[in-house]
C-alpha positions as CSV (number, residue, x, y, z in Angstrom):
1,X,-19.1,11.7,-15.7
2,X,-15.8,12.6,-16.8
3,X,-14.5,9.0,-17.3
4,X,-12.5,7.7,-20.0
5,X,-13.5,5.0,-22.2
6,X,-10.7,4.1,-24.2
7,X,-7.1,3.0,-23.0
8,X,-4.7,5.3,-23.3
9,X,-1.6,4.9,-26.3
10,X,0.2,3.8,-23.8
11,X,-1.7,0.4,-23.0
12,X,-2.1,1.7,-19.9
13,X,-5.9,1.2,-18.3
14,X,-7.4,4.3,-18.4
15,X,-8.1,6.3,-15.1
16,X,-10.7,8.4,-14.0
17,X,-9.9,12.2,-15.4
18,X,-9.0,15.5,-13.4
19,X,-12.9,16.3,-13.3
20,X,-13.9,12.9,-12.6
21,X,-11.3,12.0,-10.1
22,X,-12.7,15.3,-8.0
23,X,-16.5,14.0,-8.3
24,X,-15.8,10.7,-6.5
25,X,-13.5,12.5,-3.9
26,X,-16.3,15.2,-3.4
27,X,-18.8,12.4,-3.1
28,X,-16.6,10.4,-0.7
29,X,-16.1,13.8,1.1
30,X,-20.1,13.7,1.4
31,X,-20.3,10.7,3.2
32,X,-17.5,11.3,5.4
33,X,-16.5,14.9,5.3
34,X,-12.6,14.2,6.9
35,X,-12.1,11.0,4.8
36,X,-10.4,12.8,1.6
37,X,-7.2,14.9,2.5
38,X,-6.8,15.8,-1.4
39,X,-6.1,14.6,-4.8
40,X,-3.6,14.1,-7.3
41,X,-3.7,14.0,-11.1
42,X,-0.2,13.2,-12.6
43,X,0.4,11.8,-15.8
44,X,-2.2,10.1,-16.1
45,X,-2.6,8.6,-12.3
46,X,-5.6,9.5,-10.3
47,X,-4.8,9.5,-6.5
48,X,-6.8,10.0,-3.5
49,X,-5.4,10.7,-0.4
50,X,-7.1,9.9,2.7
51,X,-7.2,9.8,5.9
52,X,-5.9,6.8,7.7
53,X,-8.6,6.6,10.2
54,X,-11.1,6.3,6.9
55,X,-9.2,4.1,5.2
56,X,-11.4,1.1,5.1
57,X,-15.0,3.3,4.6
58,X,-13.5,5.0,1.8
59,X,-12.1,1.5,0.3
60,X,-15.6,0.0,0.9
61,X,-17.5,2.8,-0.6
62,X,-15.1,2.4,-3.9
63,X,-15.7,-1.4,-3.8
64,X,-19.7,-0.4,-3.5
65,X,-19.1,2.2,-6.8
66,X,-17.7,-0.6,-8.9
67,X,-13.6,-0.7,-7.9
68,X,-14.7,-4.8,-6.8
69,X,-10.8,-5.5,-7.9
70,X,-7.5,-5.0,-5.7
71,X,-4.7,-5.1,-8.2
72,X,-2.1,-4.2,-5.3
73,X,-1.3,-3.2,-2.5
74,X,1.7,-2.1,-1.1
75,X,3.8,0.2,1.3
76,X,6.5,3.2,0.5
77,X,8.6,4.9,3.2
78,X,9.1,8.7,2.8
79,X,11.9,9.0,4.9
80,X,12.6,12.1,6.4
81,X,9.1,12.9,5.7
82,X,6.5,12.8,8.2
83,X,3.8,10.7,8.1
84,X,6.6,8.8,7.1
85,X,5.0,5.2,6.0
86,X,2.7,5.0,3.2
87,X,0.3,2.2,1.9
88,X,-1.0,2.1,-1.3
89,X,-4.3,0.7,-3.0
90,X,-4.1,0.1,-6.4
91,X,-8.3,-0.5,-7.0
92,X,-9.9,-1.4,-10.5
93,X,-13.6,-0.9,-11.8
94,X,-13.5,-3.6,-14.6
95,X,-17.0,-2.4,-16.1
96,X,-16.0,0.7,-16.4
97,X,-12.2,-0.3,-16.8
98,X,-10.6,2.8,-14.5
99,X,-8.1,2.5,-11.9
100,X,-8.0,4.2,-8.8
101,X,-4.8,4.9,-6.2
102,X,-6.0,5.1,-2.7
103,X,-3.0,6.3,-0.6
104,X,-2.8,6.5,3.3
105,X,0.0,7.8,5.4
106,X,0.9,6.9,8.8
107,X,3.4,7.9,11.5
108,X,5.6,5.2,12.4
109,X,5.3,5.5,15.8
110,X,1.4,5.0,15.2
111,X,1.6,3.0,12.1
112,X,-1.3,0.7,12.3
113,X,-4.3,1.3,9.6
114,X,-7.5,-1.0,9.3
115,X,-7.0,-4.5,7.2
116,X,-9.6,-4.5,3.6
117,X,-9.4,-8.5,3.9
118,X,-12.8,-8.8,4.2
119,X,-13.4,-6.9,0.9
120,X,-10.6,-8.5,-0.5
121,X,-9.7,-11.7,0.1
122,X,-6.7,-11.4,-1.9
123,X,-5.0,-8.7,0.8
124,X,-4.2,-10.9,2.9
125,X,-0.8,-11.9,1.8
126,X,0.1,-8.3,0.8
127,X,-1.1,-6.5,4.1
128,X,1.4,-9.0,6.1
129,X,3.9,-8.1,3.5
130,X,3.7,-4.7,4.3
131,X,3.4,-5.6,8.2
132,X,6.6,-7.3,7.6
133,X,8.6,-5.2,5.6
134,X,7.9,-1.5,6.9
135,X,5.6,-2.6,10.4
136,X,2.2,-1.3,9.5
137,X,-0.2,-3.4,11.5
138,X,-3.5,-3.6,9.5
139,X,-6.1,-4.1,12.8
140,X,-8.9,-6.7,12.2
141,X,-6.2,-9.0,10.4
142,X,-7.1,-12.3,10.6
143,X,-3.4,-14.0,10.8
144,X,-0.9,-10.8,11.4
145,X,2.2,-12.3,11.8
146,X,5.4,-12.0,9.6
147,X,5.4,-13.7,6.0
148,X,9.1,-13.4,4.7
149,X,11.4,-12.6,7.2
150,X,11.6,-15.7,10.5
151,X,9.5,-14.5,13.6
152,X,11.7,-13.5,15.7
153,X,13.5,-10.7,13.7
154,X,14.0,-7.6,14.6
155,X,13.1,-4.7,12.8
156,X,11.5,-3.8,8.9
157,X,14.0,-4.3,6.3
158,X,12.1,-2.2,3.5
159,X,12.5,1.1,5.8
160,X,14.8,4.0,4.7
161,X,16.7,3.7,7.7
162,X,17.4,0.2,8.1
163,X,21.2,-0.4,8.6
164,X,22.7,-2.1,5.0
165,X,25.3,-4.4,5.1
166,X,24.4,-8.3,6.2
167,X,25.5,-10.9,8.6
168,X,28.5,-13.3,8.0
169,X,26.3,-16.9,6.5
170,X,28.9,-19.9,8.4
171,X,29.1,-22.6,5.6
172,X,30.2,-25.7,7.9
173,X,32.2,-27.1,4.5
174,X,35.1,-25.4,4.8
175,X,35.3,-23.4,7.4
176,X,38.7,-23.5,8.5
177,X,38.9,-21.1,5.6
178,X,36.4,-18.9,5.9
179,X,36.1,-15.4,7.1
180,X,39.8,-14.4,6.8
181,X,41.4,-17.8,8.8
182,X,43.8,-18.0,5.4
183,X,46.5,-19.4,6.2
């Protein structure tokens, strides 16, 4: 089918090939023919891109083809590109052992893509990471609220264009010294 059986020099698991990576997009594309956008083969990475919207069915057909483990998930800005926001899928067919990059891109003024939490238990930490960080809101979340940063800030600190710099921290012991009161 095109699959590798051995791991690569490298140590790296082993990922589907150029031939085989195209067979599961064109079967995917079967099933939903607007769910694949296109591929990529780089060094040794197998990526599909897809459509936000099909997302989940494409991620739930994978996990029905044998890719039962989520090894990560993340997000990416692409600043000044547009769709800007990116999440990531990082899916792994331990019979087989082949790895799998599932990549969705959203606008950020429409940045919202449906939650795998059902198929994966384990991404429900890493979808309110994302939330939190670059403001993807994965709809049908069971608890989507921030994880890292307090609930009342303001903004997604992992974005391109968030301002750098920091706020001033007030240590009470000494603080007739601090922030340039020398005397």
């Amino acid at each position: 089918m095109g699959f590798r059986s051995t791991c690569s020099s490298r140590g790296t698991p082993p990922v589907p090939d150029a031939t085989g990576l195209e067979l599961t997009a064109q079967e995917l594309r079967d099933a939903d023919s607007e769910s694949i956008l296109g591929t990529v083969f780089h060094r040794g990475r197998a990526v599909l891109l897809v459509n936000p919207a099909s997302v989940r069915s494409v991620i739930g057909r994978l996990h029905a083809k044998g890719y039962a483990f989520l090894a990560s998930l993340h997000g990416c800005d692409y600043h000044p590109e547009e769709p800007r926001l990116g999440v990531l899928y990082e899916l792994l067919d331990m019979t087989n052992v082949d790895r799998i990059t599932v990549k969705a891109r959203v606008h950020i003024d429409a940045a919202r893509i449906e939650s795998v939490v059902d198929l994966f238990p384990g991404a429900n930490f890493p979808e309110r990471e994302v939330y939190d960080m670059f403001g993807v809101v994965f709809d049908g979340h069971p608890d989507m609220r921030r994880i890292l940063m307090p609930e009342d800030y303001e903004g997604h600190p992992q974005r391109r264009d968030f301002p750098t710099g920091g706020e001033p921290v007030l240590f009470t012991y000494n603080e007739e010294n601090s922030y340039g009161k020398w005397q």
